[in-house]
C-alpha positions in Angstrom: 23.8 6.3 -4.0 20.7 4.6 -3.1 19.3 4.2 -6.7 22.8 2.8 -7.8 22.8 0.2 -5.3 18.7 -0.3 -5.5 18.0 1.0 -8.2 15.0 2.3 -6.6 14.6 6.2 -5.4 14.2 6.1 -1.4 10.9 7.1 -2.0 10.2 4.5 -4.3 11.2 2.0 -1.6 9.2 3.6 1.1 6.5 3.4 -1.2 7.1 -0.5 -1.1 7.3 -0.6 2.4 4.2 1.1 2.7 2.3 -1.1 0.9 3.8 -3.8 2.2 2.4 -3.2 5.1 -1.2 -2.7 3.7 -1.3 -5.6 2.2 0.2 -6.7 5.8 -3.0 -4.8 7.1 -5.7 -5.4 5.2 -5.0 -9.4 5.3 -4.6 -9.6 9.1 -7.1 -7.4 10.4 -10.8 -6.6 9.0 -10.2 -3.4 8.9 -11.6 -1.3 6.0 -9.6 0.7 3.6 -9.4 3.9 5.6 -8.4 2.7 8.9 -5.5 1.2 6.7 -4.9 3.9 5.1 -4.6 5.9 8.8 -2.8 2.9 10.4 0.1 4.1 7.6 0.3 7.7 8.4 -1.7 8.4 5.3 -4.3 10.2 5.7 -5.6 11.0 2.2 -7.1 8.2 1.4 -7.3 9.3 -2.7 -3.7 9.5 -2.5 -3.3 5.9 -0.7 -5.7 3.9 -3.2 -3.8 5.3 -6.2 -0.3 4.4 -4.9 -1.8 1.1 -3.9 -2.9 0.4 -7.4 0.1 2.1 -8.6 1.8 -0.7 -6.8 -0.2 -3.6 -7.0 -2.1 -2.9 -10.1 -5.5 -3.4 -8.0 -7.0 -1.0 -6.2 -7.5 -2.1 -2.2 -11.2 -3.1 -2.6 -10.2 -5.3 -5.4 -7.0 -6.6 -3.3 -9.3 -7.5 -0.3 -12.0 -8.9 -2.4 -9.2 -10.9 -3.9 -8.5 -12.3 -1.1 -11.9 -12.7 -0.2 -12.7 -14.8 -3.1 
């Protein structure tokens, strides 16, 4: 029912959330990409950077040089 109405699996849209809130994360606070990626519940931080790029289509070094830059 979710997908018909989203048209987005609810894991899909947790996966948004999540990296939402990275992006969230790794903006606000000078964190490096691991304490993000534990901040989130994630603690494989392999797993993390590729659903990030997934995502984003950076990886989160790139993201936060992006926004270094």
């Amino acid at each position: 029912m979710l997908k018909q109405e989203t048209g987005k699996t609810a894991i899909g849209l947790i996966h948004m959330f999540l990296i939402s809130e990275a992006k969230n994360l790794i903006r606000s606070l000078q964190n490096n990409i691991a304490d993000t990626s534990y901040a989130l519940g994630l603690d494989n931080l392999p797993y993390f950077s590729r659903l990030f790029k997934k995502e984003t289509g950076l990886s989160p070094n790139q993201f936060k040089k992006q926004l270094l830059n």
